[in-house]
Structures are given as structure tokens and as C-alpha cells.
LOVOFI-383226 format. One line per 8 residues: number of its first residue (from 0); their letters; for each residue x, y, z of N, C-alpha, C. Coordinates in Angstrom, 2 decimals. Layout:
<rs>
NUM	A	X:Y:Z:X:Y:Z:X:Y:Z; ...
</rs>
This chain:
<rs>
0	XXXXXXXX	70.34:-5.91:-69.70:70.10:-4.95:-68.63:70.93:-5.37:-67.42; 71.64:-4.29:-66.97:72.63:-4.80:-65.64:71.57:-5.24:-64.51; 71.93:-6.10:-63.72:71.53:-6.34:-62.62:70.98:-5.07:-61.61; 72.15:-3.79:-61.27:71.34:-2.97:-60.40:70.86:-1.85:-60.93; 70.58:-2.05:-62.30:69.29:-1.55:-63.20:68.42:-1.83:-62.83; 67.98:-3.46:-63.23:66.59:-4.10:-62.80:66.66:-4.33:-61.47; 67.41:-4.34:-60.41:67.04:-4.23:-59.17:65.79:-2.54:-58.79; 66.84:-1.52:-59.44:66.39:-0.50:-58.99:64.97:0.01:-59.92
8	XXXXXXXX	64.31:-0.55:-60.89:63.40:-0.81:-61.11:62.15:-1.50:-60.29; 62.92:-2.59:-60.10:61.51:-3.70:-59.51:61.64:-2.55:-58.18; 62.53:-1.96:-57.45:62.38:-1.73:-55.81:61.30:-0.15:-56.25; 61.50:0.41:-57.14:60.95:1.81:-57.43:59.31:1.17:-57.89; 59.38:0.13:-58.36:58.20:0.00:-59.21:57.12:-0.52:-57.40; 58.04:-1.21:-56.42:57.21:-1.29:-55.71:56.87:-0.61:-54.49; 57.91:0.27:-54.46:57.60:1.26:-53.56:56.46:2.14:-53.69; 56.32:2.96:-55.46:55.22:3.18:-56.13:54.21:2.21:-55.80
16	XXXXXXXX	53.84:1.03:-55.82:52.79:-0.05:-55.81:52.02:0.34:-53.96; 53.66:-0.09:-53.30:52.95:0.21:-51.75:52.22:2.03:-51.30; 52.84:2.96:-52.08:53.10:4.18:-51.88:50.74:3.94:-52.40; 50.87:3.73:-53.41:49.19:3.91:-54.11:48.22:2.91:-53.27; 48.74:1.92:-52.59:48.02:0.77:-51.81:48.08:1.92:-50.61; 48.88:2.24:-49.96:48.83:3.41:-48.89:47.65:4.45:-48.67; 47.53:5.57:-50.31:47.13:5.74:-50.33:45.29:5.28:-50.34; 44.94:4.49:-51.41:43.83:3.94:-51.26:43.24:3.24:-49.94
24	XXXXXXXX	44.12:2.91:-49.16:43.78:2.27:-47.95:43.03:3.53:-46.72; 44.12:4.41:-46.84:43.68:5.64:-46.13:42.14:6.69:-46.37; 41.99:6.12:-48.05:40.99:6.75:-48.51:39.91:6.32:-48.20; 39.92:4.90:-48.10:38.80:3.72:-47.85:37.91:3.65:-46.47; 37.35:3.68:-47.08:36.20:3.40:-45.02:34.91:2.72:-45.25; 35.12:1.39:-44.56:34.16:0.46:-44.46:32.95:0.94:-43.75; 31.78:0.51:-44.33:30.48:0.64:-44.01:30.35:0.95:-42.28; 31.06:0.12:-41.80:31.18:0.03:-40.19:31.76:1.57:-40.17
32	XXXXXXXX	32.65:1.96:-40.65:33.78:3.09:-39.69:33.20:4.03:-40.33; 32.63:4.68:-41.50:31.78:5.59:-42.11:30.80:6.15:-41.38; 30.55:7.77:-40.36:30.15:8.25:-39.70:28.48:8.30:-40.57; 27.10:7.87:-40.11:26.11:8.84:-40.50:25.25:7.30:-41.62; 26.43:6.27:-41.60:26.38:5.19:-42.76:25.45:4.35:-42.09; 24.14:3.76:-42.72:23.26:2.72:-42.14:24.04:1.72:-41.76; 23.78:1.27:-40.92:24.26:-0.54:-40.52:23.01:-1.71:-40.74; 22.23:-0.99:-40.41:20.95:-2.38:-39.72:19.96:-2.21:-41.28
40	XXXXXXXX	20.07:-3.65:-41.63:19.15:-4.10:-42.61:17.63:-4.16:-42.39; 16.85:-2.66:-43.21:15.70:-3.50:-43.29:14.90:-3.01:-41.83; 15.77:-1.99:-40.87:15.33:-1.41:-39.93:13.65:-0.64:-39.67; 13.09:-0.72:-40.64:12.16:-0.01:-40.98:10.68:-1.07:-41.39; 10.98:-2.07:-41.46:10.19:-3.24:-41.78:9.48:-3.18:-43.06; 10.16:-2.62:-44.13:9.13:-2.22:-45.29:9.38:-3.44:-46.23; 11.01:-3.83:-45.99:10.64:-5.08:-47.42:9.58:-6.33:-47.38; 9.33:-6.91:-46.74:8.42:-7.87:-46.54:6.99:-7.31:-46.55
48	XXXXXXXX	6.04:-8.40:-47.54:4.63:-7.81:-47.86:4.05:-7.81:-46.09; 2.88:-7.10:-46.08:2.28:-7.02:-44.73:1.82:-8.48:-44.87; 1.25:-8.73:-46.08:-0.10:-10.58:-45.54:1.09:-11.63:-46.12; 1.18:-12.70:-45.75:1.63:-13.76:-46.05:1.15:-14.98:-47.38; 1.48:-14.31:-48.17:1.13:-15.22:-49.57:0.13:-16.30:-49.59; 1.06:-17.15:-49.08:0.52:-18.19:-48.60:-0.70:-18.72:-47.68; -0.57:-17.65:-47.10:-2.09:-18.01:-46.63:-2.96:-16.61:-46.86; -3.78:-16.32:-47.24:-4.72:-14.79:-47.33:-5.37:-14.68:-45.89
56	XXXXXXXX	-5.59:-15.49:-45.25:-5.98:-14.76:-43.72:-5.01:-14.40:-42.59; -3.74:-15.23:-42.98:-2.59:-14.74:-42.18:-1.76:-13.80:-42.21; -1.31:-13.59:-41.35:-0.11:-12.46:-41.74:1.08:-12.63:-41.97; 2.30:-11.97:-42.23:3.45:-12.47:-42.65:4.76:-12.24:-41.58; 5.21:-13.42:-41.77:6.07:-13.72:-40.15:7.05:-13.68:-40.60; 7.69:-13.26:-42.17:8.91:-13.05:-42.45:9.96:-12.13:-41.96; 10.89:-12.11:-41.56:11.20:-10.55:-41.33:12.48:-10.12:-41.90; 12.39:-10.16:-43.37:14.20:-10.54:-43.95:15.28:-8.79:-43.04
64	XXXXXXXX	16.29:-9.79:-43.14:17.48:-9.57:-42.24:17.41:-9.74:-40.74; 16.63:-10.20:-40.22:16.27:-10.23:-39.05:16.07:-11.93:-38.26; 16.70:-12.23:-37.13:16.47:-13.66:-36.96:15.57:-14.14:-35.74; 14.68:-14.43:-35.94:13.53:-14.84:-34.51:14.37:-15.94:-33.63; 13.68:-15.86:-32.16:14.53:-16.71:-30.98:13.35:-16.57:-30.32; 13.62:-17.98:-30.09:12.45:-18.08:-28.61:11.02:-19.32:-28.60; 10.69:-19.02:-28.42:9.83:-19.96:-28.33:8.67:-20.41:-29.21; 8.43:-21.37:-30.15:7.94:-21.29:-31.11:6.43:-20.62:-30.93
72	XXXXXXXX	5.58:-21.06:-30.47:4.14:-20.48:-30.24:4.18:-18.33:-29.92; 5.84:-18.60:-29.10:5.79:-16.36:-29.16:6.21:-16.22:-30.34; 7.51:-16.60:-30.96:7.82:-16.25:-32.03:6.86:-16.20:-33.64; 5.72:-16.79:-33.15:5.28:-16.64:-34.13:4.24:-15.30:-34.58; 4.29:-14.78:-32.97:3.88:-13.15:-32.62:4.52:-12.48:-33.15; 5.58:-12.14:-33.40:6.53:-11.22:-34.41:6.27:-11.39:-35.56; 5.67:-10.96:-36.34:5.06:-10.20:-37.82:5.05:-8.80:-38.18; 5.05:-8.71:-39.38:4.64:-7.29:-39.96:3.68:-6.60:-39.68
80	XXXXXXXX	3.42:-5.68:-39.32:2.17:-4.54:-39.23:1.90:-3.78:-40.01; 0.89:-3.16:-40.04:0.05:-1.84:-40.52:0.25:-0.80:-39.64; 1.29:-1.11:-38.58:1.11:0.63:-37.58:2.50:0.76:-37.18; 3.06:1.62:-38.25:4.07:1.80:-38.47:4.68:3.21:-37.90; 5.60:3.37:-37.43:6.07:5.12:-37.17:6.10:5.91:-37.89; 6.90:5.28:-39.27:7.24:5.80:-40.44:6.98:4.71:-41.42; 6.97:5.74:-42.62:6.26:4.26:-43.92:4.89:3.60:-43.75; 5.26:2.08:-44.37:3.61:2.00:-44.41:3.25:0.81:-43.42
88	XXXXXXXX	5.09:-0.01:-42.88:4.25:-1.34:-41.36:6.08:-0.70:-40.74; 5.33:-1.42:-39.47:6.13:-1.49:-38.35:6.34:-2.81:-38.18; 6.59:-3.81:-37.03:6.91:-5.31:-36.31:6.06:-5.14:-35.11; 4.97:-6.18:-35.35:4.12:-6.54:-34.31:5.22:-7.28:-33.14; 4.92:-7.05:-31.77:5.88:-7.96:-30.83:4.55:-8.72:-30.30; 4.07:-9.83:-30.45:2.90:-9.79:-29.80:3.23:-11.64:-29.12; 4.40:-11.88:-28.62:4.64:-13.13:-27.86:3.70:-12.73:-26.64; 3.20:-13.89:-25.86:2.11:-13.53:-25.18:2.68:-14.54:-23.59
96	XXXXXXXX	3.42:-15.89:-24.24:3.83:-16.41:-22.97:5.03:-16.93:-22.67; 6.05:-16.15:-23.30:7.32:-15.86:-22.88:8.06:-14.67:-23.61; 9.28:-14.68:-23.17:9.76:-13.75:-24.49:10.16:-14.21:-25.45; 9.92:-13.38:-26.21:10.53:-13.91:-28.02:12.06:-12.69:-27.92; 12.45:-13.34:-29.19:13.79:-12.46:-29.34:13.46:-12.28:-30.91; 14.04:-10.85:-31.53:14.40:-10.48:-32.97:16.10:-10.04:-33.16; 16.66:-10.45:-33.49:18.40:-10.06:-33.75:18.10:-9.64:-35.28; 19.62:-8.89:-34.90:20.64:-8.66:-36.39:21.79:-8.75:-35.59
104	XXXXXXXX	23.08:-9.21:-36.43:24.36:-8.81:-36.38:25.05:-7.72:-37.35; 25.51:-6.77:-36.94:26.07:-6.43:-37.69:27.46:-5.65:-37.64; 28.10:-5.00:-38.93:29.57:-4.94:-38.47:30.07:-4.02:-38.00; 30.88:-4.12:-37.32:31.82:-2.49:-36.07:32.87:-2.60:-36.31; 33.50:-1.62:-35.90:34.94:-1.32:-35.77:35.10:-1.90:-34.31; 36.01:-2.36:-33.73:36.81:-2.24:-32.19:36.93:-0.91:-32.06; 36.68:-0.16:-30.64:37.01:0.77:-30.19:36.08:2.12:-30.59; 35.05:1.55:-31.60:34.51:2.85:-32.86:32.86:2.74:-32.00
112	XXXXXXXX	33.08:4.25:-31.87:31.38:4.56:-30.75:30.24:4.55:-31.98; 29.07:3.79:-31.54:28.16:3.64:-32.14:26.29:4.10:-31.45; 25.83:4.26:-32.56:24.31:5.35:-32.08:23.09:4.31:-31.93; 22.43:3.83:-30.96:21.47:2.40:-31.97:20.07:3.94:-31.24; 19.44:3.64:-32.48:17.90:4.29:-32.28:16.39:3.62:-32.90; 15.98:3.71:-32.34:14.66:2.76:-32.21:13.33:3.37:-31.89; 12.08:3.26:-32.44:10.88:3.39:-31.98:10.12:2.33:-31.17; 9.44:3.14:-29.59:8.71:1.96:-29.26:7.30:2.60:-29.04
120	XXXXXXXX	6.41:1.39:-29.55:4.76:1.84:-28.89:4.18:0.51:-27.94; 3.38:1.02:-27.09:2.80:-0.14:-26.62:1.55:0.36:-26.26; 0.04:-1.08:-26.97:-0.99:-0.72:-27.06:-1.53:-1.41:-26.06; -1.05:-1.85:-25.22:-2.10:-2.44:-23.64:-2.11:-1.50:-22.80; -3.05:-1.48:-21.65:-4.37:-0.39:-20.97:-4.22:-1.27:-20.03; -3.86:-0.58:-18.48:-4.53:-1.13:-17.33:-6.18:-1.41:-17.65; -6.57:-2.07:-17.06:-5.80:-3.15:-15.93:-5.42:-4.29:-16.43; -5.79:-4.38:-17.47:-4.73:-5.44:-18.69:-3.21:-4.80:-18.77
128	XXXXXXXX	-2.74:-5.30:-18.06:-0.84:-4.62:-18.33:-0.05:-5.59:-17.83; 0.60:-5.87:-18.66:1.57:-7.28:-18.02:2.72:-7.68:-19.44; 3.12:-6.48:-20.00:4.46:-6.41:-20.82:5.80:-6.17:-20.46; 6.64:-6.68:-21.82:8.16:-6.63:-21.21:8.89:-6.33:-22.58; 9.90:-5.10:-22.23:10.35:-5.02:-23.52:11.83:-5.07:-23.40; 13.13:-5.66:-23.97:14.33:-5.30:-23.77:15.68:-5.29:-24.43; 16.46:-4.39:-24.25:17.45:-4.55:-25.65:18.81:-4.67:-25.02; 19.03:-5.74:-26.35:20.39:-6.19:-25.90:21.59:-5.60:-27.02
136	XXXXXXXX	22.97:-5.48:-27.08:23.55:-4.82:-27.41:24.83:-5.56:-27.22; 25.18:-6.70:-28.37:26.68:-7.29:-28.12:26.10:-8.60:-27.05; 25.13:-8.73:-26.56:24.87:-9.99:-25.78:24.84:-9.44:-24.21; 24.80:-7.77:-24.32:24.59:-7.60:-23.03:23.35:-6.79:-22.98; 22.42:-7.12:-21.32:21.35:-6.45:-21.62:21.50:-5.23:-21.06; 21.02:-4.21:-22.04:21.57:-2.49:-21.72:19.86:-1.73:-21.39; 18.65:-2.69:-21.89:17.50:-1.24:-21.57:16.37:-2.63:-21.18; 16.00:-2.28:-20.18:14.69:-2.87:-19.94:13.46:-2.00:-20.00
144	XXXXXXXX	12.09:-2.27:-20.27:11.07:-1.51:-20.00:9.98:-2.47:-19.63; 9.20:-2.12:-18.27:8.27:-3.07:-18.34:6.83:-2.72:-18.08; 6.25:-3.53:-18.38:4.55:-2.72:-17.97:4.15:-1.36:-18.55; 4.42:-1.19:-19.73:4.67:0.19:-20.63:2.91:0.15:-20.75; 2.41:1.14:-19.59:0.53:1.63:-20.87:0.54:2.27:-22.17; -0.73:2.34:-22.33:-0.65:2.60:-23.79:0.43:3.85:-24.25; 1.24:3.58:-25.25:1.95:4.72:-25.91:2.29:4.91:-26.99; 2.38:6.12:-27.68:2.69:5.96:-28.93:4.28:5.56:-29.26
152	XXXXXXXX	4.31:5.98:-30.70:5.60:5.54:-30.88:6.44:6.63:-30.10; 8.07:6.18:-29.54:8.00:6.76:-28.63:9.61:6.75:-29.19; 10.75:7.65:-29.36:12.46:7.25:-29.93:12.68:7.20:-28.38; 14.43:5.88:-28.93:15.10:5.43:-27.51:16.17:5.50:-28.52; 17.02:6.27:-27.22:18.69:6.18:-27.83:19.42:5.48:-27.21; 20.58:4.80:-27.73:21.09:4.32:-26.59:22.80:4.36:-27.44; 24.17:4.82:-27.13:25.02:4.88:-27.22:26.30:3.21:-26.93; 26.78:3.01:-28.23:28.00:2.21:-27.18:29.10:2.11:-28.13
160	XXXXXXXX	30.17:1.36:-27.63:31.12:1.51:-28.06:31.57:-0.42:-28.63; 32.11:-0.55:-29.69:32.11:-1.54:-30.22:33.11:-2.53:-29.66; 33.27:-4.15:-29.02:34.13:-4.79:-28.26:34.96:-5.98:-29.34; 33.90:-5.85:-31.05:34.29:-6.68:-31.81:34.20:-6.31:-32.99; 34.49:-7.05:-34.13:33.93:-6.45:-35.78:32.39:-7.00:-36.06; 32.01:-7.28:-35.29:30.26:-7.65:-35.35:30.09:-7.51:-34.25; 28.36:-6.78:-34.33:27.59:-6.57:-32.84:26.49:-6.95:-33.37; 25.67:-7.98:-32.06:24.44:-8.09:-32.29:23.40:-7.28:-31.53
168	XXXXXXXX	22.48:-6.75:-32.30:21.67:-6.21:-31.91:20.56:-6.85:-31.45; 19.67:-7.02:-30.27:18.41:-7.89:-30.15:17.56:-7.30:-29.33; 16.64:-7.36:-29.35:15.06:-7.20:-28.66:14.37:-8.32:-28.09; 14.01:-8.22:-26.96:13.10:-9.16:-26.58:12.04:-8.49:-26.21; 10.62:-9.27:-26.59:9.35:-8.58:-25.89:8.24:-9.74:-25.51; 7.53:-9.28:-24.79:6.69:-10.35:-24.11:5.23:-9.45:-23.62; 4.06:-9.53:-23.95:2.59:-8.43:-24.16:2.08:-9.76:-24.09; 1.30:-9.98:-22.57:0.03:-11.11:-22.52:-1.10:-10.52:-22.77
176	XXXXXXXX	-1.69:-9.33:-22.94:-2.78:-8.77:-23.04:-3.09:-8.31:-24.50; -2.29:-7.23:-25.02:-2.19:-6.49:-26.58:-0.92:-6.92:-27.45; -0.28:-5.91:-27.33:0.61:-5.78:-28.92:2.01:-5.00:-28.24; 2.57:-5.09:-28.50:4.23:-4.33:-28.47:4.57:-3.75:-29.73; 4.93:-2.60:-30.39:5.47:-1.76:-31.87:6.77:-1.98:-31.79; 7.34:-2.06:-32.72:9.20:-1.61:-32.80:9.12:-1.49:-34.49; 9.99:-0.17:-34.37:10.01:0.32:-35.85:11.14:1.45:-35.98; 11.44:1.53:-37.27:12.59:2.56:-37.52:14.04:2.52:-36.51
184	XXXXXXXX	14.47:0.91:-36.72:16.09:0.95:-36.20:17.15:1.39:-37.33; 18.01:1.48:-36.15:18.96:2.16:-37.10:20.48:2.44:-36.07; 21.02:2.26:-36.57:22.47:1.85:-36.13:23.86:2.71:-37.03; 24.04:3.78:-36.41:25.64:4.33:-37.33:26.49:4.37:-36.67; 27.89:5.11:-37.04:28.78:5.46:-36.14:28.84:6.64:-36.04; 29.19:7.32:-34.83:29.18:8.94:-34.27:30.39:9.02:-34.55; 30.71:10.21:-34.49:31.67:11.09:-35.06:32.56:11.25:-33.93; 32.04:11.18:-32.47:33.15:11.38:-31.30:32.12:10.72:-30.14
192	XXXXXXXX	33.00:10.39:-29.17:32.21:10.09:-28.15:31.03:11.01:-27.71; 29.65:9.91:-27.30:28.87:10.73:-26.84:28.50:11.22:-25.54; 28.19:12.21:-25.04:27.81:12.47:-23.77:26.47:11.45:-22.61; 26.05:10.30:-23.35:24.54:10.10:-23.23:25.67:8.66:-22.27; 25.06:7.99:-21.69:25.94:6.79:-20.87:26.13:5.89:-22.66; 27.44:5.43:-22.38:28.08:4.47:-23.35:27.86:2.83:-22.47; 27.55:2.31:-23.64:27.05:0.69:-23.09:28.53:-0.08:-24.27; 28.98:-0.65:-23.22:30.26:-1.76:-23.96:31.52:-1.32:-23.38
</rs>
């Protein structure tokens, strides 16, 4: 075979190669850049049993995908519930003397606008009221709520735009009297910028 035979082979064979890598690349869209696509693991608190195996009078402080912060005696207030928004438990917040924290990280595009939505309830009653609820977004804090009376579950939107290929999502809450709810997160990407204030 002459030389600019097999030259013009191997160059056709890889132009074809880059030409189908082109294509497939264009076709492809990661979990992150996929409009409408879950992000947040487990947002809903259903995989973990409500009681804790291990002990039958306790409850269960697992919270898979999810990472506790804070202070050991609050953190151990964050458990599974029975009073859920949707399904059958929600996440007790029930740190009593500081705040606790719950994270996820998860993955973004740079530049790619994102939806985070959340349920909140809070079951303390003047003149018992002395709660704190707040969300952070990438390590910045974007929503405070404090001294919330009793309420049901209640949706919070909050819009932003991504600064890295991972964002962490976190909550802090702090209830010296009752209980704090958080249930049904959920995290996609929007389709175009939103009108609502953008955080990032």
C-alpha cells in the first residue's frame, strides 16, 4: 500500500472518529445541565427506616446522602419523622442549643441557573418561640427565618446561578422549645434565567 494511501486512510478514518465523538458529545447532557433532572439525593427523606434498628425506643439519625454539622448533643436532633409533606417522614430539626447543619453537595454547571425548593413547618407556639432556620447555597447564606409560629408545611423557592461544578446545599436550624420540619428538596436546572432574585 503506497504511503499517501494509508496516510489518507488513517486522516479519513479519524476525522470520521472526531466527526461521531462531536456528535455524541453534543448529544450528551450531564445530570447537572439536564433541565427538570433531580440533583439532590434522597430529598424527600424516605430511604432511611423512621426507628433506628438498633435501638427500638430510638429514632433513626441516619440521613443517607446527607451530612450532619454542628454540635454533637444538636446534631443528634436531626432524625427522621412521621410528619412528612409528602410520603410517609419528613427530617425532624430539633437542635435545641445551637445550630445544627444538614448538607449535600451536589453537581452544576458554571454559569447554569439553578431552582432549589424546599418545604418548611414549624411546630412551636408563643410564648414558647425561640427558633432559627437558614439556608445556605454554595457557602453563602441566602434565606434566614426566625421565630417562625406554628406552621404548616410551607414551599420556599429560591433561584441561583452556579460559581462551580459542585454546590453545596445546607440548612441550619436551631428550635429550643418544639420541632423544626424540612422535607421535599429538590434541586434542577431552569431552562432560562429566572425572574425571582438569583443568589450566586
Amino acid at each position: 500500500m503506497k504511503f499517501t494511501k494509508k496516510l489518507s486512510i488513517i486522516v479519513c478514518s479519524l476525522s470520521t472518529a472526531l466527526l461521531h465523538t462531536a456528535v455524541i458529545t453534543n448529544t450528551y447532557k450531564s445530570a447537572a445541565e439536564a433541565t427538570g433532572r433531580e440533583l439532590v439525593k434522597n430529598g424527600g427523606f424516605e430511604i432511611d427506616p423512621l426507628a433506628d434498628p438498633n435501638n427500638p425506643n430510638g429514632v433513626n439519625p441516619n440521613v443517607t446522602g446527607w451530612l450532619k454539622s454542628g454540635n454533637p448533643v444538636d446534631i443528634a436532633g436531626i432524625t427522621i419523622s412521621n410528619f412528612p409533606h409528602s410520603g410517609n417522614q419528613g427530617l425532624s430539626l430539633g437542635a435545641f442549643s445551637g445550630i445544627s447543619y444538614i448538607s449535600q453537595t451536589i453537581p452544576t454547571v458554571v454559569g447554569r441557573h439553578y431552582q432549589l425548593t424546599y418545604y418548611f413547618a414549624s411546630i412551636e407556639e408563643a410564648p414558647d418561640l425561640k427558633n432559627k432556620f437558614q439556608v445556605f447555597i454554595g457557602g453563602k447564606k441566602v434565606f434566614v427565618k426566625k421565630d417562625t409560629p406554628f406552621q404548616h408545611y410551607t414551599q420556599y423557592t429560591l433561584d441561583f446561578k452556579a460559581k462551580a461544578t459542585s454546590t453545596e446545599i445546607k440548612f441550619g436550624s436551631q428550635a429550643k422549645y418544639a420541632f423544626l420540619y424540612l422535607d421535599d428538596v429538590s434541586v434542577k436546572a431552569t431552562p432560562e434565567q429566572s425572574r425571582r432574585k438569583q443568589w450566586g
